[in-house]
ZAMARGU-4260 file (C-alpha; in steps of 0.2 Angstrom, whole numbers, plus 5000, padded with zeros to 4 digits):
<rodrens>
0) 4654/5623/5977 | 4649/5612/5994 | 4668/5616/6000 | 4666/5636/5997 | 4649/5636/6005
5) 4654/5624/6020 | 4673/5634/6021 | 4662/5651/6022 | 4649/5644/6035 | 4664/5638/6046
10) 4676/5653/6043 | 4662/5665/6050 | 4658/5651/6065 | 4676/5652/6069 | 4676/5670/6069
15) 4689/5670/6055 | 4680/5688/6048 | 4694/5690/6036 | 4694/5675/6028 | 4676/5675/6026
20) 4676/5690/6018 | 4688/5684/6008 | 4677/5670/6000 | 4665/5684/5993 | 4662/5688/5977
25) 4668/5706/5971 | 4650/5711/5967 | 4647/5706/5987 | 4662/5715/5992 | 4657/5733/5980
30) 4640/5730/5990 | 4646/5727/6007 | 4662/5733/6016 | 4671/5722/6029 | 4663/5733/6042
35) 4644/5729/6032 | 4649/5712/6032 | 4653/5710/6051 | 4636/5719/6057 | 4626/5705/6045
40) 4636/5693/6055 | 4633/5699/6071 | 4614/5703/6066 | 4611/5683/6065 | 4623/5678/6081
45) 4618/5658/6076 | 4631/5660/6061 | 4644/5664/6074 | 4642/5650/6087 | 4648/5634/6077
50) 4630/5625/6074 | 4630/5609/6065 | 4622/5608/6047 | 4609/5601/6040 | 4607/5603/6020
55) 4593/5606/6013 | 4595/5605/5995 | 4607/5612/5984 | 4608/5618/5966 | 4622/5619/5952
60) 4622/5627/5933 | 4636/5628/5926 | 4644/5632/5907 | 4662/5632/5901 | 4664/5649/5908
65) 4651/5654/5922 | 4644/5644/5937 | 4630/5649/5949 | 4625/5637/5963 | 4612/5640/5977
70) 4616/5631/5994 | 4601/5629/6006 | 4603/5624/6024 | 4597/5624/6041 | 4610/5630/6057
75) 4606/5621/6074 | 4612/5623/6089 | 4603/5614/6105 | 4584/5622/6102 | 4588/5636/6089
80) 4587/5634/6073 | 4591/5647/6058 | 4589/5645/6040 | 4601/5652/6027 | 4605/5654/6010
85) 4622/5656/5999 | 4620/5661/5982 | 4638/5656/5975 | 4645/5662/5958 | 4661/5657/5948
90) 4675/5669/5948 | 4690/5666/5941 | 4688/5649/5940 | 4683/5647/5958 | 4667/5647/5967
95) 4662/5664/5979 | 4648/5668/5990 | 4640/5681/5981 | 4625/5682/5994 | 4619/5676/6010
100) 4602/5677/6015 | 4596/5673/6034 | 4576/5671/6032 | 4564/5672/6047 | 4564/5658/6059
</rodrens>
């Protein structure tokens, strides 16, 4: 689950879109196109400039056949900061980003 939600955070801070996207669940992906997904990205410009990471906590359930995992952390870079949120799910036998939320500062 970490590597999922690190992999995403560092595909969309490398501008790798595609492979981003990729990560997503297909709930996420019938929710937001690629285009949907790049304006969310480009809303919160902190996801896009490599910031280091900070965890704040992080939380796993998981059965035989379903996970979900909620991934907490904070984005720096210099004075900004920018909290976010993945909500990760297990699909076919691998973890996806099936939301990120970018709260206030």
């Amino acid at each position: 689950m970490l590597a999922t939600a690190n992999g995403f955070l560092d595909d969309v801070g490398n501008g790798r879109m595609e492979s981003a996207y990729a990560r997503t669940s297909a709930r996420f992906r019938q929710e937001h196109a690629p285009e949907q997904f790049r304006a969310l990205i480009d809303k919160n410009p902190l996801l896009k400039s490599q910031p280091s990471r900070q965890i704040k906590e992080y939380s796993v359930t998981a059965t035989w056949k379903r996970g979900t995992a909620s991934f907490q952390a904070t984005l720096q870079v210099a004075k900004e900061s920018q909290p976010v949120e993945l909500r990760l799910i297990t699909e076919e036998a691998a973890w996806k980003v099936d939301d990120l939320l970018v709260t206030a500062k």
